[in-house]
C-alpha positions as MATLAB code, in Angstrom:
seq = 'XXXXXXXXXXXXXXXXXXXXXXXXXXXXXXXXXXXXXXXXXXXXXXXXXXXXXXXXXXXXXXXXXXXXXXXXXXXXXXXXXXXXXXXXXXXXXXXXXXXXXXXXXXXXXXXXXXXXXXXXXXXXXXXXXXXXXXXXXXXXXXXXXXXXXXXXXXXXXXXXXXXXXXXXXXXXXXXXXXXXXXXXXXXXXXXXXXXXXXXXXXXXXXXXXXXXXXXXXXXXXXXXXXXXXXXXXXXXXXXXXXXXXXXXXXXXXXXXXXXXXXXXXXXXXXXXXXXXXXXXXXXX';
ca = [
     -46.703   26.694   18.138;
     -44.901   23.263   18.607;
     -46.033   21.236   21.181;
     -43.912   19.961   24.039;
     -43.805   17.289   26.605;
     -42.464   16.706   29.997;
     -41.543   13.265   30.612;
     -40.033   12.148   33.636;
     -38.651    8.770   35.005;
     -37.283    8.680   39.275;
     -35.608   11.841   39.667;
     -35.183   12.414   35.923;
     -36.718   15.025   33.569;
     -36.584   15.086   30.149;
     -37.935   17.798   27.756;
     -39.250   17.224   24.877;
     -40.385   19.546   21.670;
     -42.164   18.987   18.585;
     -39.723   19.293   15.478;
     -40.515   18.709   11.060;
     -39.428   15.244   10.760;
     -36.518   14.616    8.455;
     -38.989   13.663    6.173;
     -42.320   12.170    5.864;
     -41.298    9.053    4.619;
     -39.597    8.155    8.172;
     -43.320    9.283    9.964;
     -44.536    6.785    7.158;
     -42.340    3.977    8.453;
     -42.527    5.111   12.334;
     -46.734    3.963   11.712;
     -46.228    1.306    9.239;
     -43.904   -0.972   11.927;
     -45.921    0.633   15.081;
     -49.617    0.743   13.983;
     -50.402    0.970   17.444;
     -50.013    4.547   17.652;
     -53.099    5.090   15.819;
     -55.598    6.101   18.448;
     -58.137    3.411   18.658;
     -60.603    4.271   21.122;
     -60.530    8.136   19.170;
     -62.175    5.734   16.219;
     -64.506    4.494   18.567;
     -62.888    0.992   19.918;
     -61.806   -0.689   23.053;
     -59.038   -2.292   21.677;
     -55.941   -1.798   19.656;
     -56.128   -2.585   16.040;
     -55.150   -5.432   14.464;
     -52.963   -5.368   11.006;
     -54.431   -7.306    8.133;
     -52.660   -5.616    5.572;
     -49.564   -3.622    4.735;
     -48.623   -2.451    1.453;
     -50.808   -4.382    0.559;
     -51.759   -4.707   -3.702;
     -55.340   -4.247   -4.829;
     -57.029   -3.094   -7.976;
     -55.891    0.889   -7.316;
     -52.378    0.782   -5.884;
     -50.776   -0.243   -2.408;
     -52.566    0.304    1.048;
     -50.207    1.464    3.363;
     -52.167    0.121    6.092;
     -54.792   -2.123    6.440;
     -56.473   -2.843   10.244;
     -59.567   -4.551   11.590;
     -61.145   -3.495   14.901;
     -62.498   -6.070   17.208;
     -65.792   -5.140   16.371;
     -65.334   -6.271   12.630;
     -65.004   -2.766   11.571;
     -62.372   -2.459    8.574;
     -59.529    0.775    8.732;
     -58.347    1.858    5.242;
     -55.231    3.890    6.245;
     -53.184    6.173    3.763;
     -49.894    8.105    5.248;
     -49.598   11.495    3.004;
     -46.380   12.697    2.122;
     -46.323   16.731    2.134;
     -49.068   19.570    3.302;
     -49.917   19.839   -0.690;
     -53.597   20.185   -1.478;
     -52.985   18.405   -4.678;
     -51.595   15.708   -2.759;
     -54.251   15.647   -0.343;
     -56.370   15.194   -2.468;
     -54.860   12.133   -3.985;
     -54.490   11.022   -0.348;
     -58.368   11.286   -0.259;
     -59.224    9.611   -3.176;
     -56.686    7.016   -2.876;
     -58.185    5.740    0.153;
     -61.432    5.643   -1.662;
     -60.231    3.762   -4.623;
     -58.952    0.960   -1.864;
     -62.750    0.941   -0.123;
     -64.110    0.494   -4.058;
     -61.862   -2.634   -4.610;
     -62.619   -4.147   -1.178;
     -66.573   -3.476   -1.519;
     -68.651   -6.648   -2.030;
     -65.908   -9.042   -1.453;
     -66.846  -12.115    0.218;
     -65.431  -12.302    3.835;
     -63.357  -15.725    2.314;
     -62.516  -13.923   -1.187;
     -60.961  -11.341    2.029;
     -59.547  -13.968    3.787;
     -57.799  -15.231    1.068;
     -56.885  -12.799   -1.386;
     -56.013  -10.041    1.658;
     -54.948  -11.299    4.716;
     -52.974  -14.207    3.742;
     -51.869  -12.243    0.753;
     -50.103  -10.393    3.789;
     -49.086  -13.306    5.666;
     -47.327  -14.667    2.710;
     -46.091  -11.046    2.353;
     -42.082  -10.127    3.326;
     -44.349   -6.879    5.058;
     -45.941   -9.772    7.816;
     -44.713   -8.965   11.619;
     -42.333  -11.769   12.520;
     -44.571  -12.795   15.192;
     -47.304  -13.749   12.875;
     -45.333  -15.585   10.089;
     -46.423  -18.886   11.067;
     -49.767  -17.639   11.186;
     -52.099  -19.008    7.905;
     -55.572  -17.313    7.864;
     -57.608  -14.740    9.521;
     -59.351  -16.607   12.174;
     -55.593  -17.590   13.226;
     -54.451  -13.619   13.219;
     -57.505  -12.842   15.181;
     -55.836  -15.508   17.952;
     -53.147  -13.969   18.278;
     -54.961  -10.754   19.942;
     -55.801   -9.604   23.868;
     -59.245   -9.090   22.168;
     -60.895  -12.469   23.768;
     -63.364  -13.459   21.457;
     -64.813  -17.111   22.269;
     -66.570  -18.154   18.700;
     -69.364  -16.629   19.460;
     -68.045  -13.193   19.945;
     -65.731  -13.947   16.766;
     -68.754  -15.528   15.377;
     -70.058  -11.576   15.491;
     -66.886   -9.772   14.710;
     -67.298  -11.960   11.030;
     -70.942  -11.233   10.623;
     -70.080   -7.204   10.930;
     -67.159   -7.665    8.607;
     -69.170   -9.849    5.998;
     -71.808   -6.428    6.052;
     -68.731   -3.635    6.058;
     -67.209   -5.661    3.299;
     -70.832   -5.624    1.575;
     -71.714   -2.500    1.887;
     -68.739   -0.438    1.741;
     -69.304    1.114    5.337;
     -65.588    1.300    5.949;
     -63.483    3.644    8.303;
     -61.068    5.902    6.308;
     -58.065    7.315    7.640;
     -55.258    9.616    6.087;
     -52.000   10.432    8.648;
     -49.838   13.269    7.813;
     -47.504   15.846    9.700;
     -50.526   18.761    9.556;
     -53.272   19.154    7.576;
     -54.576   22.765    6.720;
     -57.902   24.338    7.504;
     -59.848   23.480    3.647;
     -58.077   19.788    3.685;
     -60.374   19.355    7.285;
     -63.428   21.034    5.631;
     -63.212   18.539    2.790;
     -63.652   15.690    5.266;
     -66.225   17.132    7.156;
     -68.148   17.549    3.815;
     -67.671   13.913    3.351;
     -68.724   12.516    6.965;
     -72.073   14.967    7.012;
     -73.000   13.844    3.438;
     -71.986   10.118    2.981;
     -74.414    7.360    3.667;
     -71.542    5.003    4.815;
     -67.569    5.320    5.618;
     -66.584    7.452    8.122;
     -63.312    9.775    7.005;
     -60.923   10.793    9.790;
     -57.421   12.524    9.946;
     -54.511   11.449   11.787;
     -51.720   14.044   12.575;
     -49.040   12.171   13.352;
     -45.854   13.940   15.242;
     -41.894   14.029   16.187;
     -40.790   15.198   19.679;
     -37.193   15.124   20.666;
     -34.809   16.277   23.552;
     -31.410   15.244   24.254;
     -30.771   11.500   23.119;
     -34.617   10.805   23.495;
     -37.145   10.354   20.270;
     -40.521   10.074   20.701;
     -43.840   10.065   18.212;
     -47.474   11.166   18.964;
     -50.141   10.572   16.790;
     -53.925   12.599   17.331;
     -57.396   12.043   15.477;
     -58.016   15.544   14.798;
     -60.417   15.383   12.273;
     -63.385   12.412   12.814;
     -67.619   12.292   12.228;
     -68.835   14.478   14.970;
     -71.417   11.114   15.193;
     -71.695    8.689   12.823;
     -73.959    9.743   10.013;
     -73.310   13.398   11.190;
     -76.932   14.382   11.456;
     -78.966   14.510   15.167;
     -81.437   12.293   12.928;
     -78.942    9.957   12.009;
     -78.051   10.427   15.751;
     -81.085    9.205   16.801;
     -81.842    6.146   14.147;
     -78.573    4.562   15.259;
     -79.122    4.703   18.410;
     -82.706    3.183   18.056;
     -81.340    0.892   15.773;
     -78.913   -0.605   17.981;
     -81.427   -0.701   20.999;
     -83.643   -2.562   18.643;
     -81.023   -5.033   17.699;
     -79.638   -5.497   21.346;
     -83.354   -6.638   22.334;
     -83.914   -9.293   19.506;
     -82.681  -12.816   21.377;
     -83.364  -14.861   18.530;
     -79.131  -14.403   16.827;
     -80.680  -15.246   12.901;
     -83.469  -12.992   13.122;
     -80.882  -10.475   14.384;
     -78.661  -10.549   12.172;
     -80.867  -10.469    8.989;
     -82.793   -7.331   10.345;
     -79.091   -5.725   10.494;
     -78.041   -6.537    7.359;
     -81.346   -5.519    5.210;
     -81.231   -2.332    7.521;
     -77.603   -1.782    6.321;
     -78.407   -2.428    2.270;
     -81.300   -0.116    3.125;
     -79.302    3.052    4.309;
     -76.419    2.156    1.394;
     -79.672    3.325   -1.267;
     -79.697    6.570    0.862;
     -83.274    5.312    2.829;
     -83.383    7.158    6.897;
     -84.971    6.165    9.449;
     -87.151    6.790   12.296;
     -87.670    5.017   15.528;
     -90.413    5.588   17.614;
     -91.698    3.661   21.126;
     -93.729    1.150   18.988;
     -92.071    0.889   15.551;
     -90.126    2.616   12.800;
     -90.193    3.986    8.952;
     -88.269    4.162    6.614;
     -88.414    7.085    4.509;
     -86.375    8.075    1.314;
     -85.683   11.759    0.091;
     -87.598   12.772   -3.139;
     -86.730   15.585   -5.113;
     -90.891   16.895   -4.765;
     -91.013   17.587   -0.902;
     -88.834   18.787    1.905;
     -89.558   16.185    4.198;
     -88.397   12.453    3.011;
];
């Protein structure tokens, strides 16, 4: 059943119901020039998402979109054209071919050979064309990092870029009942990346257009499992309580190359393990 929406302005009304798009390749552009409308805080962040890439050439083919978080956090995004399963598929694995070339860059070999590829790029917002490197496009955000906050936000993206622990996203008009399985399959079995779809919608009424766009497909936590649940949360309690920054940050990054080799973990009130899954016994 197509949605609708009441919108109204003084003493004005206007209705408005969820139509097919012309085609998908105009939803394509609606997100491409308004990235915006992807739901941030629905991925988990405060703030809107910043472009660092459109249509942007690596190894595999063209990311549509390409967005950091404030937290350092990297968003692969892929817009799907039809409600194919062949095509969904391609969708899928397209957006993992574009996390495989990005893995183990350095965060300057990103800098460089990403971001100010997209700068240079005719695909740049015209507000940022003067802009020259990522540390600039990060200033021109309402995030307000001071260095040390961006000082963080580089640290997390040097480990996402290391370890492959990006967010993937695929946007289409609707997405069928096996294509939401399939990511659900991914995001409870995965070690790292989280997968989530993106319906992305046309209302009209009268002279008005408008476009809605709704996670409806995302890790029910990240890891999926209640023990995953619970290491993450330790893990991050652990972190927060460290106060020397160095030792901090090198516990978090050999506790992220750890989980990439598939190791769990377990936090208790005076310590942790670290256990790995053997093919001999139930328990890891």
């Amino acid at each position: 059943m197509a949605r609708r929406v009441l919108v109204q302005r003084s003493d004005e009304r206007f209705h408005l119901v969820e139509v097919k798009a012309d085609s998908e390749l105009s939803l394509q552009e609606v997100l491409r020039g308004n990235p915006q409308l992807i739901p941030a805080d629905d991925l988990g962040f405060e703030h809107d998402l910043l472009v660092v890439g459109r249509e942007t050439a690596l190894a595999s083919g063209y990311v549509d979109l390409l967005c950091l978080a404030s937290t350092g956090d990297l968003v692969i995004v892929e817009l799907k054209t039809g409600k194919q399963n062949p095509d969904f598929r391609h969708a899928l694995a397209q957006v993992i071919d574009y996390g495989s070339d990005l893995w183990k860059r350095t965060l300057t070999e990103f800098d460089h050979g990403v971001v100010q590829a997209y700068l240079d790029s005719r695909h740049a917002d015209r507000d940022v064309k003067f802009v020259r490197s990522l540390r600039e496009l990060i200033g021109t955000t309402d995030w307000g990092h001071d260095e040390e906050a961006l000082a963080r936000l580089e640290s997390r993206l040097q480990d996402v870029l290391s370890t492959g622990d990006f967010l993937f996203v695929v946007v289409a008009q609707a997405f069928t009942d096996s294509m939401r399985a399939s990511v659900e399959y991914l995001n409870e079995t995965r070690q790292v990346g989280r997968f989530y779809l993106v319906e992305l919608i046309e209302l009209r009424g009268s002279d008005l257009v408008a476009h809605q766009a709704q996670v409806v497909t995302k890790p029910a936590t990240r890891g999926g499992s209640a023990g995953a649940r619970q290491s993450l949360a330790g893990e991050a309690a652990f972190l927060a309580s460290l106060t020397n920054p160095t030792y901090r940050d090198a516990l978090q990054d050999l506790l992220a190359r750890c989980r990439v080799l598939g190791l769990t973990f377990e936090w208790g009130v005076r310590g942790s393990a670290l256990r790995l899954a053997v093919k001999d016994t139930k328990e890891p």
